[in-house]
PyMOL Python script that loads the backbone (N, CA, C, O; Angstrom):
from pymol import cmd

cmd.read_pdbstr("""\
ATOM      1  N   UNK A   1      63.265  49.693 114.413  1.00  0.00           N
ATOM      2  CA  UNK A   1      63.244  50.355 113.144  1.00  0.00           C
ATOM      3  C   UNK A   1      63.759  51.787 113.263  1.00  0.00           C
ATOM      4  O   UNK A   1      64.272  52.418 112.339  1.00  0.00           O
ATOM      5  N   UNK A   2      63.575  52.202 114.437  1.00  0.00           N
ATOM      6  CA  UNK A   2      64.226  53.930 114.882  1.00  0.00           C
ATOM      7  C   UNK A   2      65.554  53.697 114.292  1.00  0.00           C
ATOM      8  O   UNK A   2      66.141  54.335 113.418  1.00  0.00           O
ATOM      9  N   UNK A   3      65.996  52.378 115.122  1.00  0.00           N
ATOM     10  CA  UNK A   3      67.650  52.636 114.777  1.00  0.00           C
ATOM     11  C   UNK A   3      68.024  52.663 113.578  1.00  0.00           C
ATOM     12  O   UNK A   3      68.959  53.377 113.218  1.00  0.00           O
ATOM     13  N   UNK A   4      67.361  51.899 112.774  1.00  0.00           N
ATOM     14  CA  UNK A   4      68.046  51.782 111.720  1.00  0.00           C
ATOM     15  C   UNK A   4      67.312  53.088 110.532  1.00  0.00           C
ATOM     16  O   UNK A   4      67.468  52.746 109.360  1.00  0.00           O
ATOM     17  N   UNK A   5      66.748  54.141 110.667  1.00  0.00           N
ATOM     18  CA  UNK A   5      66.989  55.091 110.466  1.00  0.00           C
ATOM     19  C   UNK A   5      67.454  56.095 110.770  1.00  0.00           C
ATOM     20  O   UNK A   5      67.811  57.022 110.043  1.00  0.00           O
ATOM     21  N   UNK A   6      67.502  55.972 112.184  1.00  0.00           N
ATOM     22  CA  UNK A   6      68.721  57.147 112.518  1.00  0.00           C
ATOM     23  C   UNK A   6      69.983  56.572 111.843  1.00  0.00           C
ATOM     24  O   UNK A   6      70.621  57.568 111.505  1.00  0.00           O
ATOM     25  N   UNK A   7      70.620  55.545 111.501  1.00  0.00           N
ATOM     26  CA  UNK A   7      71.643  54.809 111.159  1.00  0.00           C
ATOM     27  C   UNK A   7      72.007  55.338 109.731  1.00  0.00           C
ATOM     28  O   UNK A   7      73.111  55.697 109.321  1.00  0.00           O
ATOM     29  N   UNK A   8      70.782  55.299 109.063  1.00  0.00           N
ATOM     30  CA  UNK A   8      70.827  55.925 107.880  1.00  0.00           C
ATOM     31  C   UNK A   8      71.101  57.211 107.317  1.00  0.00           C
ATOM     32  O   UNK A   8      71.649  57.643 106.302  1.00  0.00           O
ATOM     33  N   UNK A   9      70.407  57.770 108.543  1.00  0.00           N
ATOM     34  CA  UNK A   9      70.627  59.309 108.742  1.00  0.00           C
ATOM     35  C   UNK A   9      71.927  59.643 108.708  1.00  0.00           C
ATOM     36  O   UNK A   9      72.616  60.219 107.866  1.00  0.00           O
ATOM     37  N   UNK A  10      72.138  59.199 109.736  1.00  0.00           N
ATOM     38  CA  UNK A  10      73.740  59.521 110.304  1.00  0.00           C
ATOM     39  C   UNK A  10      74.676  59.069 108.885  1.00  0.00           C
ATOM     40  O   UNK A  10      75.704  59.729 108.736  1.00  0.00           O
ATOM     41  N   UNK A  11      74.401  58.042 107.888  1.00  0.00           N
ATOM     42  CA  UNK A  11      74.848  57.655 107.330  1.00  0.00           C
ATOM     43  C   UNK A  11      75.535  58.841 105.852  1.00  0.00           C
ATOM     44  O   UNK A  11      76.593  59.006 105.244  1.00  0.00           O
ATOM     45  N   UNK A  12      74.282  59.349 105.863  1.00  0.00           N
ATOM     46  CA  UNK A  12      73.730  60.414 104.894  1.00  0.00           C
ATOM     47  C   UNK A  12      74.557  61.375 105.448  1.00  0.00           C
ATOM     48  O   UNK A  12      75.346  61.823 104.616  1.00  0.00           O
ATOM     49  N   UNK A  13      74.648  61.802 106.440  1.00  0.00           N
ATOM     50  CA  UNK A  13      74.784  63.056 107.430  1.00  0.00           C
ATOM     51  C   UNK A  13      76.669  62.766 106.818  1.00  0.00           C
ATOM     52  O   UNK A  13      77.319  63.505 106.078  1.00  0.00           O
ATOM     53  N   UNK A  14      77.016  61.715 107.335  1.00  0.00           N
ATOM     54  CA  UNK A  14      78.533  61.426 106.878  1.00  0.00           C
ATOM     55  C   UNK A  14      78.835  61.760 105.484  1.00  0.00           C
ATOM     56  O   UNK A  14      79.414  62.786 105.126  1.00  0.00           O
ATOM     57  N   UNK A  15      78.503  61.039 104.894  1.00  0.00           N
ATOM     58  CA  UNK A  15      78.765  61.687 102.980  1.00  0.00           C
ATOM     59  C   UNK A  15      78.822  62.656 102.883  1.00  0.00           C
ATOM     60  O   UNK A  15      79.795  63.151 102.313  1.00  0.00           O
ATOM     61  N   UNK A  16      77.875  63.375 103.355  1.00  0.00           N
ATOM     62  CA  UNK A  16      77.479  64.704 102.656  1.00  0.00           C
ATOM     63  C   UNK A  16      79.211  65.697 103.730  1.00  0.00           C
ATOM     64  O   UNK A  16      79.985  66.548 103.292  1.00  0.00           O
ATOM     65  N   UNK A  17      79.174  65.208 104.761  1.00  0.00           N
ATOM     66  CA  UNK A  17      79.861  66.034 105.724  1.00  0.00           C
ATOM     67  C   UNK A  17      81.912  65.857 105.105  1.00  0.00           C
ATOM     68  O   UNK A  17      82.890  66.589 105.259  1.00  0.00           O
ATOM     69  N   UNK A  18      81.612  63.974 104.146  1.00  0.00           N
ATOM     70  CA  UNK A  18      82.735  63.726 103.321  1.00  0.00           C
ATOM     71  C   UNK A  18      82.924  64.617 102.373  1.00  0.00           C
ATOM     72  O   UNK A  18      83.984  65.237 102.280  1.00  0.00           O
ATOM     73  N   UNK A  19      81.606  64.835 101.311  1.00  0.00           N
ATOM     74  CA  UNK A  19      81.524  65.486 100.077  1.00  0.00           C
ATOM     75  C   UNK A  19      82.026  67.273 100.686  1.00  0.00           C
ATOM     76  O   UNK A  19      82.410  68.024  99.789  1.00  0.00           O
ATOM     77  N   UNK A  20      81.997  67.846 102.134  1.00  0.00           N
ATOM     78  CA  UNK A  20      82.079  69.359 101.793  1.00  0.00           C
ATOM     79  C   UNK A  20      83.649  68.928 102.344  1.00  0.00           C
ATOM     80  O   UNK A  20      84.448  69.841 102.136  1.00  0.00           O
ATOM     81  N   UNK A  21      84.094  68.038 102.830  1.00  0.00           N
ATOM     82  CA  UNK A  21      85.414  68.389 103.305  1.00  0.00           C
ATOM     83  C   UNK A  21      86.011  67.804 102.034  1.00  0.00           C
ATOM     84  O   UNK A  21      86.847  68.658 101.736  1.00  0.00           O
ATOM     85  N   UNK A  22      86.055  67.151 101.402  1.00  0.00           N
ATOM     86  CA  UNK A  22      86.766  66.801 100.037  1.00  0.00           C
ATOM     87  C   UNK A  22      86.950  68.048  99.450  1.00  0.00           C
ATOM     88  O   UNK A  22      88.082  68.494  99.262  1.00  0.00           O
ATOM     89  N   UNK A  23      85.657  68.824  99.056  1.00  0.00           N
ATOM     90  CA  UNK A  23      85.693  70.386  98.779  1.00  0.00           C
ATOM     91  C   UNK A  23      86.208  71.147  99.094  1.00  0.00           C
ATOM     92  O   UNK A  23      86.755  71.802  98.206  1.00  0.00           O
ATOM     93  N   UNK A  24      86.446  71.695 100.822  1.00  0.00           N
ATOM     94  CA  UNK A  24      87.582  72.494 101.325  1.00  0.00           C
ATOM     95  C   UNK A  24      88.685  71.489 100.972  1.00  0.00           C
ATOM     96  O   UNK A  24      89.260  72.053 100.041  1.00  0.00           O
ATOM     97  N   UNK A  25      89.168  70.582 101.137  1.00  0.00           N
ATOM     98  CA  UNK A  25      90.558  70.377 100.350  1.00  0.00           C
ATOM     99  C   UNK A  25      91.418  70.431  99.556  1.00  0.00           C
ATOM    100  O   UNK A  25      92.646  70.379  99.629  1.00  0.00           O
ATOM    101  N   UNK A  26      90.293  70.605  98.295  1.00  0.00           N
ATOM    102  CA  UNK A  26      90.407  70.725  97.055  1.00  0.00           C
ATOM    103  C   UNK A  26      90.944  72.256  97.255  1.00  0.00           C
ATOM    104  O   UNK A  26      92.136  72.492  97.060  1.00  0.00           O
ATOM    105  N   UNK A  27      89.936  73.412  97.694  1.00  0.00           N
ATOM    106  CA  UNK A  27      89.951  74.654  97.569  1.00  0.00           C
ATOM    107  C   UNK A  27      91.206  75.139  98.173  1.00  0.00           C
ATOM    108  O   UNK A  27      91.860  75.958  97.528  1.00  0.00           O
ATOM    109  N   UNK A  28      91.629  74.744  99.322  1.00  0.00           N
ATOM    110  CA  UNK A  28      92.433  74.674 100.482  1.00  0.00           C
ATOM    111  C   UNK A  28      94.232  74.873  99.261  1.00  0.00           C
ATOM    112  O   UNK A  28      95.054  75.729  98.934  1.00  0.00           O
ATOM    113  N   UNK A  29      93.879  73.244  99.022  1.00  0.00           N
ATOM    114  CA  UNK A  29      94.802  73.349  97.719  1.00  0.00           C
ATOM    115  C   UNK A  29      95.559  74.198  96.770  1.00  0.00           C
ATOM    116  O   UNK A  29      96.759  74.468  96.797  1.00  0.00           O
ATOM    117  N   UNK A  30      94.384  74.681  95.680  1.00  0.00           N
ATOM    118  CA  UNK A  30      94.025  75.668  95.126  1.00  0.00           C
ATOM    119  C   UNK A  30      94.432  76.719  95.608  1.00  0.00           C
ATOM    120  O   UNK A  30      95.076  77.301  94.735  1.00  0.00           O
ATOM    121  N   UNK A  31      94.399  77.515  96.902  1.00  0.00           N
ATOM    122  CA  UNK A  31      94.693  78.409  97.387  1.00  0.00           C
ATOM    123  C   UNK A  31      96.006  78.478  97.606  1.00  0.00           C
ATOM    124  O   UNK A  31      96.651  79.402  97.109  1.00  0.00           O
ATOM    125  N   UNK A  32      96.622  77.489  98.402  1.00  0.00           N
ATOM    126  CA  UNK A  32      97.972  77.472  98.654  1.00  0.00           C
ATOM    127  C   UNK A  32      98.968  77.722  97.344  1.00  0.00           C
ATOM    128  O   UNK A  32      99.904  78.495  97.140  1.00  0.00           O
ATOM    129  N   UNK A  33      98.382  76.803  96.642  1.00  0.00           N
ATOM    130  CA  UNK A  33      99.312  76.845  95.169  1.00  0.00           C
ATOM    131  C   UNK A  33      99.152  78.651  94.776  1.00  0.00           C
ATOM    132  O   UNK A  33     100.169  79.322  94.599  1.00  0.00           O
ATOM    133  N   UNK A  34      97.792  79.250  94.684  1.00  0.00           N
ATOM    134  CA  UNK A  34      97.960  80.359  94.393  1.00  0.00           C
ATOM    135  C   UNK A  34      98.715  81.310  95.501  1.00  0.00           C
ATOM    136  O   UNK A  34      99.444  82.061  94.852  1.00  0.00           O
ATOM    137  N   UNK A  35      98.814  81.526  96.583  1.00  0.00           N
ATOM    138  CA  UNK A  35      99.628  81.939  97.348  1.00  0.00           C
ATOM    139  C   UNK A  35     101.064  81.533  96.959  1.00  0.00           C
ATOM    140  O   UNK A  35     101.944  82.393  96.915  1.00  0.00           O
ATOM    141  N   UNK A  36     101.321  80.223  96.673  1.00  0.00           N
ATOM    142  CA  UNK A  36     102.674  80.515  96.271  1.00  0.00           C
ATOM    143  C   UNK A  36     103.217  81.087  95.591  1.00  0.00           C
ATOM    144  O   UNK A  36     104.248  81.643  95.968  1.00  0.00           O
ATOM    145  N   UNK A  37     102.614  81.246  93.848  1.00  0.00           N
ATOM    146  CA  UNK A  37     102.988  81.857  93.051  1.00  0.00           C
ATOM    147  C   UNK A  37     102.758  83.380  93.212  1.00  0.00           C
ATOM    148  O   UNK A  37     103.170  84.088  92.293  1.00  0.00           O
ATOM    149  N   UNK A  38     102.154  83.968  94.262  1.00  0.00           N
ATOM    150  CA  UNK A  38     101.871  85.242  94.570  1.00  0.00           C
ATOM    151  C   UNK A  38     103.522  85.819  95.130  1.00  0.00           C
ATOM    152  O   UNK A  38     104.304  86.721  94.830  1.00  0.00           O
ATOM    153  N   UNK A  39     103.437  84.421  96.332  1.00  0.00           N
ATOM    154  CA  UNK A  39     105.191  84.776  96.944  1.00  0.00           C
ATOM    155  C   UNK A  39     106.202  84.748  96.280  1.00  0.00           C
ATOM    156  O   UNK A  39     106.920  85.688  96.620  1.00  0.00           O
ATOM    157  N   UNK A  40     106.724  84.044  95.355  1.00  0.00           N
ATOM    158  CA  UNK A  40     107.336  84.011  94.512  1.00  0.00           C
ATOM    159  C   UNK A  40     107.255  85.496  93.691  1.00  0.00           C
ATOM    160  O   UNK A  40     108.380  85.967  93.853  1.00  0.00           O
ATOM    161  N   UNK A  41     106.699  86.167  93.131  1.00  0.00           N
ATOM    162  CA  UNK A  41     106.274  87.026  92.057  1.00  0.00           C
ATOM    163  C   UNK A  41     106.569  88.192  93.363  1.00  0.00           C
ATOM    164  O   UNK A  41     107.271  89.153  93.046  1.00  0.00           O
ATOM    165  N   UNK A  42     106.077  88.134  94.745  1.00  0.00           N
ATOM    166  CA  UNK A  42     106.599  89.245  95.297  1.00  0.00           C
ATOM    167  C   UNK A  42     108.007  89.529  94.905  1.00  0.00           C
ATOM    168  O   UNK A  42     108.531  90.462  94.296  1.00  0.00           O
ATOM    169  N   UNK A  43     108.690  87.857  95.727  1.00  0.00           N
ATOM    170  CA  UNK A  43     109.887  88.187  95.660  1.00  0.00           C
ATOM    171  C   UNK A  43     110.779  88.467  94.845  1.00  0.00           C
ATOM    172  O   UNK A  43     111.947  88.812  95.025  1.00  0.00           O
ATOM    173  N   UNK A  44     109.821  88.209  93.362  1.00  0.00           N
ATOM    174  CA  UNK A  44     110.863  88.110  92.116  1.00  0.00           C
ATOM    175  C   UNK A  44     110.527  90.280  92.297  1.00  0.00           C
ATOM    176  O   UNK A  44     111.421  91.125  92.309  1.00  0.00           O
ATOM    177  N   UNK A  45     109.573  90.448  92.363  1.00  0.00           N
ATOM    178  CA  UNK A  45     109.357  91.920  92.482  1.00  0.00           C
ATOM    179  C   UNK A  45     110.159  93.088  93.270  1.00  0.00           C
ATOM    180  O   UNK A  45     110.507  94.178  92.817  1.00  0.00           O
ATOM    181  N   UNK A  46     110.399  92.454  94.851  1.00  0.00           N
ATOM    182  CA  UNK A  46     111.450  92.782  95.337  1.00  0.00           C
ATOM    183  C   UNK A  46     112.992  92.806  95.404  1.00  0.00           C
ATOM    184  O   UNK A  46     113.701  93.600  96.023  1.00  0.00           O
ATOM    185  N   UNK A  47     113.369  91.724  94.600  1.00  0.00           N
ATOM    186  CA  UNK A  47     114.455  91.327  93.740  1.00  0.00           C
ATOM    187  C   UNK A  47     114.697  92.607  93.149  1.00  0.00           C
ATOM    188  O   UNK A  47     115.685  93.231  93.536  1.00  0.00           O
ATOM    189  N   UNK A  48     114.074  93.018  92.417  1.00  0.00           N
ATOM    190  CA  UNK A  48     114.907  93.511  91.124  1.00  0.00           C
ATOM    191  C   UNK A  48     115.013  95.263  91.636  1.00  0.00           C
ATOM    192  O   UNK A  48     114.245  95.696  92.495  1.00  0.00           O
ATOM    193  N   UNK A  49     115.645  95.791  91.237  1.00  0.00           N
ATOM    194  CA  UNK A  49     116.340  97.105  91.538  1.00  0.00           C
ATOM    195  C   UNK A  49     115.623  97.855  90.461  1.00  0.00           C
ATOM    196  O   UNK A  49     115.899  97.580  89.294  1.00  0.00           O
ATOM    197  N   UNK A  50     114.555  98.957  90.781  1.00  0.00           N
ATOM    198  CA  UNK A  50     114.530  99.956  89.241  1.00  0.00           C
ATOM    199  C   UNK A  50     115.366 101.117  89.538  1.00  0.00           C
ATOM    200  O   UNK A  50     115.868 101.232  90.656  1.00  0.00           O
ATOM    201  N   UNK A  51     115.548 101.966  88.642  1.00  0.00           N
ATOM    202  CA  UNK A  51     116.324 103.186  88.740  1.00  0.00           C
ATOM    203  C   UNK A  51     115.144 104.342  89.522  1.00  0.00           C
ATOM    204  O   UNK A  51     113.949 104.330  89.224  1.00  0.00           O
ATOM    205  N   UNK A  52     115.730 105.277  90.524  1.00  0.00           N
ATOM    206  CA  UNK A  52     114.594 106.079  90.828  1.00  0.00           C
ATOM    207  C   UNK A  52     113.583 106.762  89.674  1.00  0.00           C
ATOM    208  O   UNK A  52     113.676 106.150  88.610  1.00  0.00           O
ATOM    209  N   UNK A  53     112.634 107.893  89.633  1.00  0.00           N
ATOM    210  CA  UNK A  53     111.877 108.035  89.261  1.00  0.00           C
ATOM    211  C   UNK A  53     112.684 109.459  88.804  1.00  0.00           C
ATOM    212  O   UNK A  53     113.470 109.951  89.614  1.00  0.00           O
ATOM    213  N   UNK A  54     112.459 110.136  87.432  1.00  0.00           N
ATOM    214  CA  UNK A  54     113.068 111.089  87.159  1.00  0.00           C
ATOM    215  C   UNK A  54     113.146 112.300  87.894  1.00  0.00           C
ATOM    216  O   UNK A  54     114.160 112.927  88.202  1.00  0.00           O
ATOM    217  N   UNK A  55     111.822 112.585  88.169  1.00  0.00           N
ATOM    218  CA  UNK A  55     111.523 113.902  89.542  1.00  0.00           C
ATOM    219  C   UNK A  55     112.452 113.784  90.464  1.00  0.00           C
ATOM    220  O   UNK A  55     112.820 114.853  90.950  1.00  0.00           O
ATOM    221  N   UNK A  56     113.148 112.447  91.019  1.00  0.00           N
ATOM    222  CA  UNK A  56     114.068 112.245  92.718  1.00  0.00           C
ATOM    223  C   UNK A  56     115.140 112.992  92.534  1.00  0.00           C
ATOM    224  O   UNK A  56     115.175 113.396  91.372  1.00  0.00           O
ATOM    225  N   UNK A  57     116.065 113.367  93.199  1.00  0.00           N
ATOM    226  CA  UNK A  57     117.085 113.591  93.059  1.00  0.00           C
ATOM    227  C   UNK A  57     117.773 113.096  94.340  1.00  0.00           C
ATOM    228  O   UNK A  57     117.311 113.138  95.480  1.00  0.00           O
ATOM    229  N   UNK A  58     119.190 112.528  93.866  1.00  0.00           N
ATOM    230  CA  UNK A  58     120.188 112.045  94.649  1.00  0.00           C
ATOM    231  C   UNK A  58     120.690 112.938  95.635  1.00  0.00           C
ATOM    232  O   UNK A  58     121.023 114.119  95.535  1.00  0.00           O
ATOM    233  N   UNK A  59     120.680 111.859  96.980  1.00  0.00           N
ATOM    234  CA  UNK A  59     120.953 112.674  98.359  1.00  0.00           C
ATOM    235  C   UNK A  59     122.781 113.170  98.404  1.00  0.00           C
ATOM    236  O   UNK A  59     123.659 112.399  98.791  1.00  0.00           O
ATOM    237  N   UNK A  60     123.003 114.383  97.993  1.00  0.00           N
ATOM    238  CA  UNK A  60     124.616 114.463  97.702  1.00  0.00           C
ATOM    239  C   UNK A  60     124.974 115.730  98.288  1.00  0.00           C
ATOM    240  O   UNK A  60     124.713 116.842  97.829  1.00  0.00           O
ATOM    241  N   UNK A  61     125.588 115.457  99.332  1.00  0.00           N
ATOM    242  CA  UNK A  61     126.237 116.763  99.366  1.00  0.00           C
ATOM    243  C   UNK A  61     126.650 117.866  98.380  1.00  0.00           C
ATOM    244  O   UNK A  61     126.992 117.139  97.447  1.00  0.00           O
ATOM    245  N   UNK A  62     126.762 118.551  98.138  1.00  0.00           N
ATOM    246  CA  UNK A  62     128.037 119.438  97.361  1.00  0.00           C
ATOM    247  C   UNK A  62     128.705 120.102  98.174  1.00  0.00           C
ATOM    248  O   UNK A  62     128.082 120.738  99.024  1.00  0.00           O
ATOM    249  N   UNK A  63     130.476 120.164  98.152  1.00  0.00           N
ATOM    250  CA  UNK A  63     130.894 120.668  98.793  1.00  0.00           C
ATOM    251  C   UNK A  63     131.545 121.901  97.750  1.00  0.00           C
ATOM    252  O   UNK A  63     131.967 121.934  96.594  1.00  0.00           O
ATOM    253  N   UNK A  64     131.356 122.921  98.917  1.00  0.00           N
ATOM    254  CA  UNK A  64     131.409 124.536  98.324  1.00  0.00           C
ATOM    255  C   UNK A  64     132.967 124.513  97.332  1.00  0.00           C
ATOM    256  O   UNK A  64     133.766 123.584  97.450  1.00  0.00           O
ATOM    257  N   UNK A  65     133.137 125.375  96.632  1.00  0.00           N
ATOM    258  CA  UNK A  65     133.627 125.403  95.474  1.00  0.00           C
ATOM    259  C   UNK A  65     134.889 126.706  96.148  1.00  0.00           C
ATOM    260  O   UNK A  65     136.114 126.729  96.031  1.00  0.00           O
ATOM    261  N   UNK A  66     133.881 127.728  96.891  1.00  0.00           N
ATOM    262  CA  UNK A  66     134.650 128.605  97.366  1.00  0.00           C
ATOM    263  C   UNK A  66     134.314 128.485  99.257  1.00  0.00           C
ATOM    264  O   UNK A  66     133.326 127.869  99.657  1.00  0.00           O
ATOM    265  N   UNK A  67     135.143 129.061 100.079  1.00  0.00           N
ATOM    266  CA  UNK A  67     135.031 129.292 101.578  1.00  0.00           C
ATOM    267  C   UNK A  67     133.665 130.080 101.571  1.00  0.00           C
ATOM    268  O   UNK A  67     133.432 130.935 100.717  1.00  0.00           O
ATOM    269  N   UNK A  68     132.798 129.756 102.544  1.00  0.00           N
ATOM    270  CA  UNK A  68     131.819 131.141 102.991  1.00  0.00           C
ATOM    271  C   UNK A  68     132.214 131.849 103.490  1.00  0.00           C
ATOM    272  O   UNK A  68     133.069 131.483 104.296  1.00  0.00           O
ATOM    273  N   UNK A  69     131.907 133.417 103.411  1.00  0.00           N
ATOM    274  CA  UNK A  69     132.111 134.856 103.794  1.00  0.00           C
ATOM    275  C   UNK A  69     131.661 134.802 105.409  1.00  0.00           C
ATOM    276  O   UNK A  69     130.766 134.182 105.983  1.00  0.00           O
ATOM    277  N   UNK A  70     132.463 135.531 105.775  1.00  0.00           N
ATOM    278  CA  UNK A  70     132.099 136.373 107.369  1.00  0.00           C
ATOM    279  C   UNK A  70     130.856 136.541 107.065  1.00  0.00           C
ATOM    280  O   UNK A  70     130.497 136.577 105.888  1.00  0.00           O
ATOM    281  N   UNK A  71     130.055 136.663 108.030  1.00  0.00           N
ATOM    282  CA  UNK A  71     129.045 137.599 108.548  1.00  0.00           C
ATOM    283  C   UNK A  71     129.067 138.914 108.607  1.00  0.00           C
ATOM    284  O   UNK A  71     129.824 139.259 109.515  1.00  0.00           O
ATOM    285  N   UNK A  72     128.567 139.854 108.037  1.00  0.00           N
ATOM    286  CA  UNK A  72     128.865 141.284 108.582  1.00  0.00           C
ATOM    287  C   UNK A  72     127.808 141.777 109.699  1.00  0.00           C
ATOM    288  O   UNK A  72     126.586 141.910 109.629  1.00  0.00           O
ATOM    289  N   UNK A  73     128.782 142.015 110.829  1.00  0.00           N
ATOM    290  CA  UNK A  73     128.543 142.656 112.146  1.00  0.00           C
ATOM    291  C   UNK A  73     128.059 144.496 111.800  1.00  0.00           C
ATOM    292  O   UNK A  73     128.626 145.319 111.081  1.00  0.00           O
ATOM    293  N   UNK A  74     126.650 144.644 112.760  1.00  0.00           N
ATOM    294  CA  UNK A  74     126.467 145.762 112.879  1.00  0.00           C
ATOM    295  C   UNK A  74     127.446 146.707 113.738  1.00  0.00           C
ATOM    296  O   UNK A  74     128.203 146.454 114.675  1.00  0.00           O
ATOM    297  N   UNK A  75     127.142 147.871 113.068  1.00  0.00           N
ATOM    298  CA  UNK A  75     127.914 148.490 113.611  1.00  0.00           C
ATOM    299  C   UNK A  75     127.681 149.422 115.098  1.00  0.00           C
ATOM    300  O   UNK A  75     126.571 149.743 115.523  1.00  0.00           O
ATOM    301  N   UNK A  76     128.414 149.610 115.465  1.00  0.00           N
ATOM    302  CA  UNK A  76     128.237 149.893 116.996  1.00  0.00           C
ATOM    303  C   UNK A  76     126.469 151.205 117.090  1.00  0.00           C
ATOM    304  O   UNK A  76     125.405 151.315 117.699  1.00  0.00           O
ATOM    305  N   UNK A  77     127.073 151.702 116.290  1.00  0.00           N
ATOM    306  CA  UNK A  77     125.981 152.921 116.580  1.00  0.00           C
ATOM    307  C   UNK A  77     124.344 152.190 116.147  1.00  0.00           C
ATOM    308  O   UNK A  77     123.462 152.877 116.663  1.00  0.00           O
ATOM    309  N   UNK A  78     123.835 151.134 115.438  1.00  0.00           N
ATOM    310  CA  UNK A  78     122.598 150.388 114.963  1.00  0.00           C
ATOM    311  C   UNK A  78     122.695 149.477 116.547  1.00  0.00           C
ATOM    312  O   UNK A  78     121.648 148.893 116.824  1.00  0.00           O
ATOM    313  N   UNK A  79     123.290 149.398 117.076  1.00  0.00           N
ATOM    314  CA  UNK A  79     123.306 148.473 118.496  1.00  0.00           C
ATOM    315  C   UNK A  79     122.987 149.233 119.883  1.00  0.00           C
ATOM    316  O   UNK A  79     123.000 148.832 121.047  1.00  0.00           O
ATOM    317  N   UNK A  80     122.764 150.197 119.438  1.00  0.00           N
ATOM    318  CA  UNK A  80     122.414 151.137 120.757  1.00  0.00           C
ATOM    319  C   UNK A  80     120.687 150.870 121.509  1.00  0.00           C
ATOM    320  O   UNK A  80     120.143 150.914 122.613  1.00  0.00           O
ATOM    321  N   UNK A  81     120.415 150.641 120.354  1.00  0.00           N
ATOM    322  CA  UNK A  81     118.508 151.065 120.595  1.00  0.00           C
ATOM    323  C   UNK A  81     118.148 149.360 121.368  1.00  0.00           C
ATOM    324  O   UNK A  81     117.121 149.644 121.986  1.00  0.00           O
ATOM    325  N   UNK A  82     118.301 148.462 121.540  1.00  0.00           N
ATOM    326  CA  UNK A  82     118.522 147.151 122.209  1.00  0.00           C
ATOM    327  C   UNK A  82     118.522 147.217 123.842  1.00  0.00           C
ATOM    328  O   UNK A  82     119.252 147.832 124.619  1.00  0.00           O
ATOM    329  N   UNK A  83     117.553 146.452 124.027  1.00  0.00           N
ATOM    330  CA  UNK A  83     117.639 146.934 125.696  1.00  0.00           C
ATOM    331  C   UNK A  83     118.633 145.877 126.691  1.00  0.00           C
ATOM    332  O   UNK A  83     119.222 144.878 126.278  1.00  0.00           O
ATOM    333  N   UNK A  84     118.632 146.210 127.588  1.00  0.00           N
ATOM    334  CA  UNK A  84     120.123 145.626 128.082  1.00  0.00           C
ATOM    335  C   UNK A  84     119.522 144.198 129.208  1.00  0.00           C
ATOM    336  O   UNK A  84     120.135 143.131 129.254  1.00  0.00           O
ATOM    337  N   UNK A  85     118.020 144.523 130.179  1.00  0.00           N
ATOM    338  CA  UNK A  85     117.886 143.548 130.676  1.00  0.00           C
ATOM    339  C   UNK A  85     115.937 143.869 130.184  1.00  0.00           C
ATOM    340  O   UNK A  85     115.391 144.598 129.355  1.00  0.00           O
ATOM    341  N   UNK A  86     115.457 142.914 131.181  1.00  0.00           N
ATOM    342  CA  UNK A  86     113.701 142.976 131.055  1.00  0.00           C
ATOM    343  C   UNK A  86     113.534 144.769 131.803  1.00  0.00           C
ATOM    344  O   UNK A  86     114.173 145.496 132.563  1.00  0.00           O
ATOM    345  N   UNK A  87     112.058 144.821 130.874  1.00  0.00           N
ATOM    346  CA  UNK A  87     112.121 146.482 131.004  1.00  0.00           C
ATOM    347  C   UNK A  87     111.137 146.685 132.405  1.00  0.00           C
ATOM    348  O   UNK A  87     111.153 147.662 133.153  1.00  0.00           O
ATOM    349  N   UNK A  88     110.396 145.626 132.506  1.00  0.00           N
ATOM    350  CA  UNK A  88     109.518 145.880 133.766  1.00  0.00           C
ATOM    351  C   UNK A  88     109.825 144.643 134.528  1.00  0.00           C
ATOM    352  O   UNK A  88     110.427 143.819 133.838  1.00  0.00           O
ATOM    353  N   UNK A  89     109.579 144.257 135.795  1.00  0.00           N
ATOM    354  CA  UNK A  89     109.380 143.623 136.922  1.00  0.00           C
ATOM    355  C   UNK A  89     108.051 143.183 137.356  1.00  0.00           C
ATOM    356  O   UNK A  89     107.916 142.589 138.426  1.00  0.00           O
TER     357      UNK A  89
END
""", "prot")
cmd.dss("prot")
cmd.show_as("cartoon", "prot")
cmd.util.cbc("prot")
cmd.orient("prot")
């Protein structure tokens, strides 16, 4: 008579162990399908091109209109006070 309630048991034990995996399948399902339409909707998202944001501004050179000026060099006498090598050792 043991056996044939452990038999039963086990029997029980199966259904129930049918009934939660039917459940993750279902869910399993469910999920995937929603993941797809997630990927999709990325990619339709990454797809599309917007225009930058008004604040950006475009990376553009400008090239000068006129030449740049020399540098103006000091003149000899403002070049005196400059020391020539290290002052101590």
């Amino acid at each position: 008579m043991s056996l044939e309630l452990e038999n039963q048991h086990l029997r029980n034990k199966v259904d129930q162990l049918e009934k939660q995996l039917s459940e993750a399948d279902g869910k399993i399902t469910e999920l995937t399908e929603k993941l797809e339409a997630a990927q999709k909707l990325i990619a339709e998202l990454q797809d599309q091109k917007k225009p930058p944001p008004p604040f950006v501004k475009a990376n553009i050179k400008k090239e000068p209109d006129q030449p740049k000026k020399e540098r103006k060099k000091r003149p000899p006498s403002q070049n005196g006070v400059r020391r020539l090598g290290p002052g101590r050792m």
